[in-house]
N, C-alpha and C positions, 0 to 999 in steps of 0.2 A: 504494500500500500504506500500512497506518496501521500503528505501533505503540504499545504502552506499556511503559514499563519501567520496574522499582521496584528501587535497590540501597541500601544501606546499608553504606558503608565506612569501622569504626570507626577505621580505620589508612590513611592514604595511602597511593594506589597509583597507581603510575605505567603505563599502559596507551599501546603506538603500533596507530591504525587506519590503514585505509585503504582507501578506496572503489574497489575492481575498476570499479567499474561508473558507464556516465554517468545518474548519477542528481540529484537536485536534492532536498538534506535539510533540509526545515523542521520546527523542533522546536518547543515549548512546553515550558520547567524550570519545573515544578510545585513545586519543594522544593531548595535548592539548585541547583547545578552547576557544571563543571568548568573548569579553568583548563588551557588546551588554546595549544601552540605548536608551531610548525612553521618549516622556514630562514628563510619569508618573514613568520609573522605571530606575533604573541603576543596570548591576549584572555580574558577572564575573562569567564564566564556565573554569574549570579547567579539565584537563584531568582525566576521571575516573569518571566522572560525569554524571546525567541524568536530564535531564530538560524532566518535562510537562509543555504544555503551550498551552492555547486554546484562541488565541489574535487576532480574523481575521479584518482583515481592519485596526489594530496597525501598523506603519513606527516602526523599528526595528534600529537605527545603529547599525552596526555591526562591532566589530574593529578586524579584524583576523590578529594573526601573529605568525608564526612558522609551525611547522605540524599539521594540522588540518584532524583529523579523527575523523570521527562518523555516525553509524548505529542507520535508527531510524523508526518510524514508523505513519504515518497518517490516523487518524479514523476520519468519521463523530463522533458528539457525541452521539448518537442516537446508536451506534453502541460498546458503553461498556457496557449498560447492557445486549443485546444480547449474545454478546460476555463473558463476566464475571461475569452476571447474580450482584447479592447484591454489591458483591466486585466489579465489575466494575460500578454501580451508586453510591458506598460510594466511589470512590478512584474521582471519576470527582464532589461530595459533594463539597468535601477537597478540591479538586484544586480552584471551585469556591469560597469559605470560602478563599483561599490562593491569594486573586483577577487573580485566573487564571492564576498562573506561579509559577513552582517550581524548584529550583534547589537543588541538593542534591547528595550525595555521590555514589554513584553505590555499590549495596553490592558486594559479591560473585557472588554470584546468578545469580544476573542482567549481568556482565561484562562476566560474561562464556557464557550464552548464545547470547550474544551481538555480542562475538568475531566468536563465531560459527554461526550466521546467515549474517556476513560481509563475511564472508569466501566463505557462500553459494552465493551471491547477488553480489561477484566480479566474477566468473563462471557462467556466462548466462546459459551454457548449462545444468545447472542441475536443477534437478524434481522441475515443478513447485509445488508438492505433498511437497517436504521435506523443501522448500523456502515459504509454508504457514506453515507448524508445526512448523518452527523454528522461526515463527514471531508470532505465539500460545504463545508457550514458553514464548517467551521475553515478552510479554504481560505479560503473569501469573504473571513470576517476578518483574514486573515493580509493576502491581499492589499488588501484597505481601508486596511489599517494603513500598510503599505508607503507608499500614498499620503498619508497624513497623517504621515508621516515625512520626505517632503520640503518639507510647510508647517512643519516644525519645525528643517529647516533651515541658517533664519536666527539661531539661538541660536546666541549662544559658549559653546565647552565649560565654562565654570565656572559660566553659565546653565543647562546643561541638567546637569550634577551638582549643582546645587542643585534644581531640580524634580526630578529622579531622589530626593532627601536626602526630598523632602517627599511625593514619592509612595508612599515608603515608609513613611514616617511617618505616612502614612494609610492605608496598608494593614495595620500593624502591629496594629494594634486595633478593628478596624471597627464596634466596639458600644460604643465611645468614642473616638471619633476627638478631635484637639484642637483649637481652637477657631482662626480664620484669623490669631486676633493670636498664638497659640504657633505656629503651626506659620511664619509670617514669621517669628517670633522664632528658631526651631530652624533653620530653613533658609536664612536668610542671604535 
């Protein structure tokens, strides 16, 4: 199944979910997102981001505030290697090696196709045919990414918060982005 969903919380709000069901929720945060803890984990989603997470019967808090956008998607797990064949049983490996929950940057990849299946999923009317390829897609990506998540590693945390500082910084203004000696210079 695919969703979209668009909120807008000018006031903090504290929300607990919690997944009945074994399902596997990979998301894309289009605009913001939520700072979300539970007995075991605590983790903050930033817009532009994608979490996996296959946590069913976990209480979740959930702290939403501002615009909250995200396109995502819900598989049995039984249903990535179907689906993705090797790559979709090494990329749900990883997640369980990762105790089940990942958050991480959205490549390219992932956020184009992400943007293009919210697009599709806010318009009922259109092909239920082109509302499963574009949730194909976003799969692929997702899983692709997974993979190049483990060639990344070998970074220490205050290496990859400083790429995180400057992949921002060039996402910030894409029609003037800064030039590789400011953005070394802003990102440490």
């Amino acid at each position: 199944a695919a969703f979209a969903s668009r909120s807008e919380y000018v006031q903090p709000v504290r929300i607990t979910v919690k997944d009945s069901a074994e399902r596997l929720h990979l998301s894309v945060w289009l605009h913001d997102g939520p700072a979300v803890e539970s007995d075991a984990r605590k983790f903050r989603v930033r817009g532009r981001d994608t979490v996996a997470g296959y946590l069913p019967g976990v209480p979740l808090k959930s702290h939403f505030h501002g615009k909250l956008h995200h396109v995502g998607l819900l598989l049995a797990p039984g249903q990535l290697p179907a689906l993705g064949g090797e790559q979709g049983e090494a990329f749900f490996d990883r997640l369980r090696r990762d105790d089940c929950l990942r958050v991480q940057p959205g490549s390219a990849e992932v956020l184009r196709a992400a943007h293009e299946l919210d697009a599709i999923l806010i318009h009922p009317s259109t092909s239920p045919l082109l509302r499963e390829a574009k949730s194909l897609e976003l799969l692929a990506h997702l899983l692709s990414a997974g993979d190049r998540r483990d060639a990344q590693a070998s970074f220490t945390p205050a290496q990859r918060e400083r790429l995180r500082h400057a992949r921002e910084l060039l996402l910030a203004d894409l029609a003037g982005p800064p030039t590789i000696e400011q953005l070394a210079r802003a990102s440490g």
